[in-house]
N, C-alpha and C positions, 0 to 999 in steps of 0.2 A: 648502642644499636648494633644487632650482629646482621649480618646482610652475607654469611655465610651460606653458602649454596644457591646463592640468588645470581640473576645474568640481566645486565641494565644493558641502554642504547642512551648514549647522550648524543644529541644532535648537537651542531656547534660548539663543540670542545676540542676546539684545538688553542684555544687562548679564553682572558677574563671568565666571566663566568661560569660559563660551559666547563670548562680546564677545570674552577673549583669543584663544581658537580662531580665530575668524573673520578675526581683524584679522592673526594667525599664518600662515594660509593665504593672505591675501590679501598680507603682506609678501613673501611665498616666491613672488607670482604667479600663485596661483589667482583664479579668479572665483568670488564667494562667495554660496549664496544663506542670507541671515540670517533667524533665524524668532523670533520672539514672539510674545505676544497682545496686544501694546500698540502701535498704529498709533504712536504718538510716540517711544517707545523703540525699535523698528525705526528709523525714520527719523533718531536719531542714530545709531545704532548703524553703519546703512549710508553716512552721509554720514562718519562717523569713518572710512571706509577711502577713501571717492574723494576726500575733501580731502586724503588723500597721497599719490593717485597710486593707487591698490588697483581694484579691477573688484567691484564690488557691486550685487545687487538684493536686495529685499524682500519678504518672504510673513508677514501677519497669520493667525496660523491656533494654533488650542488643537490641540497635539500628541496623538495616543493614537487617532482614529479612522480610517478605511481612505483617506475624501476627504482629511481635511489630507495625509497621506504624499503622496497622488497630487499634490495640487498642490504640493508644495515639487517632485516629482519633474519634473512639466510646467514647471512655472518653469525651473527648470534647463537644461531641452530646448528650450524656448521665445526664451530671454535669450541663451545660450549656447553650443547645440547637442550638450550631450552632458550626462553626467557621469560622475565619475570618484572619487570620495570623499564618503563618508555618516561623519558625527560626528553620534552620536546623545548628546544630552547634555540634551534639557529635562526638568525633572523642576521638583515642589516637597514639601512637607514640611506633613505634619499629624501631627506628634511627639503620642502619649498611649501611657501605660500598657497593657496588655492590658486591663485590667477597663473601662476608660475609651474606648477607641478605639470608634467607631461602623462601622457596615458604609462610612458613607459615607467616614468617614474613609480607609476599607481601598481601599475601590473605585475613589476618588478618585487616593491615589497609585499604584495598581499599574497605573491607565488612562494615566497620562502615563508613567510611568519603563519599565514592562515591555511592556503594550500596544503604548502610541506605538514603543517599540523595535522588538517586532516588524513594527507596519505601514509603517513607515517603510524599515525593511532590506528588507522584503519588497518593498516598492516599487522599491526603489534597483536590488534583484536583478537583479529583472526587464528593469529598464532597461541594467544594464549586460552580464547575459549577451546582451540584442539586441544590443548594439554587440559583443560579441564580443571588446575589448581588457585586460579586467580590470575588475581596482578597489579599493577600500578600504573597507571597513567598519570602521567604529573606535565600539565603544560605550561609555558612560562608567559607570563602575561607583561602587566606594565602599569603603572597608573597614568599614564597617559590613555589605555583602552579602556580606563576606569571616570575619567575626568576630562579627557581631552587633552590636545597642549596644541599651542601656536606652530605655525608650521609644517603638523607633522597627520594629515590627513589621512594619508595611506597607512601607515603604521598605528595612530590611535583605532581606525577602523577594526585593522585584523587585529590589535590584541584584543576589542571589543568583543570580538568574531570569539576569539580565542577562548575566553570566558562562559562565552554564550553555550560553543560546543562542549566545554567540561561539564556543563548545568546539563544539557543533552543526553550523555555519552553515560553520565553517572545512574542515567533512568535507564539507559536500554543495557548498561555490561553490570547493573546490580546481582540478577538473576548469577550473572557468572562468576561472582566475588573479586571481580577487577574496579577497581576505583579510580573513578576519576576526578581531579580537583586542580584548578589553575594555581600558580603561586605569583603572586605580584611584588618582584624583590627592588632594591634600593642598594646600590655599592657604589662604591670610589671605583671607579670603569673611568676607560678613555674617553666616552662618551659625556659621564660626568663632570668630567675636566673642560668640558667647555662651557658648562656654564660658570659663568663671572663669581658668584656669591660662593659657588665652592671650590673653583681653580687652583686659588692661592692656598687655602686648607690643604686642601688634599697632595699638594706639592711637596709644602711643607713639611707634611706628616712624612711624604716617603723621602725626602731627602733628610731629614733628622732619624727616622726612625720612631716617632712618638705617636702614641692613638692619636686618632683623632678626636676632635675638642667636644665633652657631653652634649654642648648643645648641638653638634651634627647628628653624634651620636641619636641620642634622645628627640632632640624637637623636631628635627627632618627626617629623622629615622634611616641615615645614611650610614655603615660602616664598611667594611672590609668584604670582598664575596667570599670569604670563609663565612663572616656572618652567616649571607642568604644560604650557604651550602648544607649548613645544620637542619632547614624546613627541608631540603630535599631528601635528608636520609632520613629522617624521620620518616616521610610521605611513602620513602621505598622501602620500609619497612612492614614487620607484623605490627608493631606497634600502633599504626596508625587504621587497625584494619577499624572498619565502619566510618571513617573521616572519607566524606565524597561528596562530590557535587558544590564543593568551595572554591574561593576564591579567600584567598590567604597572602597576605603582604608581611615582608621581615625584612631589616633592613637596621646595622646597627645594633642599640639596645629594646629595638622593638618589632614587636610582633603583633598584627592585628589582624583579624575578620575582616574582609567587607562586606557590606549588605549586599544581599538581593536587592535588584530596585523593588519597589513596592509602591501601590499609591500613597501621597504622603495627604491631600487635600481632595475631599470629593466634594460634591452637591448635584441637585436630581433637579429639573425638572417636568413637569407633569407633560407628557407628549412631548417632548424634546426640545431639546438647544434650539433658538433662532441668534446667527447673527448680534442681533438689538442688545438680545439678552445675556449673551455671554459676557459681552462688553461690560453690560454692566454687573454681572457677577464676579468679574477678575481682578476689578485693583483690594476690593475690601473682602473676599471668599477666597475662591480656590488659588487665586494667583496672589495671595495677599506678601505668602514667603517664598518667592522663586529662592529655586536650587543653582548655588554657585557653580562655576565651570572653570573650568582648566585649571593645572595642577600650581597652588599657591606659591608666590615668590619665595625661596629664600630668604631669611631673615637672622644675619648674624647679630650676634651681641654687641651692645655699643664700649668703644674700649672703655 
């Protein structure tokens, strides 16, 4: 993939994931602008790309309100002269229970993961319908916004959210050749590392040095964020022009679609539902195959 003459914004790349993005876009050629809220962790983050040769600048700036977007967006214009690719991907994580989560808990992640997404795309728009040549919108999701997960209320909400506006955004910036598509990726991240089932793998793997074991690879569809960073330069590519309005999971040695929801079970009746009759239309009709929720346990091999 050449990403020569092209100018990206990674949100949250100053570590994991993000870090891969950037450093991804910048191997392909782009010029990268890198974002965090740690003046030090930017400044390795950006020096990790031009000690090998990569085109990088740096924006200190907390994700989620209307000025940071503008200024990652200025930067860009600024350093650069244009831009051509938004990888919306910062976010962080205040996991509690429903009875347990606080407002600020809620308010906190929906302002960086859902917020920040909108002000930031919204920025990007802008910028790129002036220029008139396209672009890429690419926003980072989760399968937890996909499935749900225990715990984590606030955050399955907005990548839900997340999803919902790439479906959106793909209808109203078609006319302008800028594409929108979420990615739902899966890596060995610190965040990883606490769950139990893959701890001890993924330990393992970086203190040996050896992949990790096919069946993460493949059945949970977990590997390395090099992995997920391949869907992203593809995404900021020419390559991928007319791919929009998805929702795209990679993770490992797999790549998959997700669906649109869709109705999976209907039936009619004549002058409408009562009560009575619902009841009795749901254990053997429409509710005969409820749809599973939250994202299925880990299941390693028996030795």
């Amino acid at each position: 993939m050449d990403l020569q003459g092209k100018v990206a914004i990674v949100t949250g790349s100053g570590r994991g994931l993000g870090l891969a993005y950037a450093q991804a876009l910048a191997a392909a050629g782009a010029a990268v602008v890198v974002n965090d809220v740690d003046q030090a962790v930017v400044d390795a983050a950006v020096a990790s790309i031009t000690s090998g040769g990569g085109t990088a600048t740096g924006v200190v700036a907390a994700v989620g309100g209307s000025e940071a977007a503008q200024r990652l967006v200025d930067t860009a214009v600024e350093e650069f002269g244009r831009l051509d690719v938004l990888i919306s991907n910062a976010g962080i994580l205040r996991d509690r229970v429903l009875w347990k989560m606080t407002d600020d808990d809620f308010d906190a992640v929906v302002r960086v993961h859902l917020r920040g997404t909108f002000t930031c795309a919204r920025a990007a728009a802008v910028r790129m319908r002036e220029q008139g040549t396209g672009g890429r919108l690419v926003l980072i999701s989760s399968p937890a916004g996909q499935r749900g997960n225990f715990g984590q209320t606030n955050y399955a909400a907005a990548k839900a959210g997340v999803v919902a506006m790439a479906r959106t955004w793909a209808m109203e910036l078609g006319r302008a050749g800028i594409t929108v598509n979420a990615v739902v990726p899966v890596a060995a991240t610190e965040m990883t590392k606490t769950i139990p089932a893959f701890a001890p793998v993924i330990e393992e793997s970086e203190r040996t040095g050896r992949p990790l074991p096919d069946w993460l690879r493949k059945d949970e569809g977990l590997g390395t964020v090099e992995d997920v960073a391949a869907l992203i330069t593809f995404l900021a590519s020419d390559g991928s022009d007319g791919v929009t309005g998805q929702a795209i999971g990679i993770g490992g040695d797999r790549l998959a679609l997700w669906a649109h929801p869709k109705e999976k079970a209907v039936a009619f009746a004549d002058g409408g539902w009562s009560a009575d009759a619902i009841a009795s239309e749901w254990p053997d009709g429409v509710g005969a195959e409820p749809e599973t929720y939250g994202i299925p346990a880990p299941k390693a091999p028996e030795a």
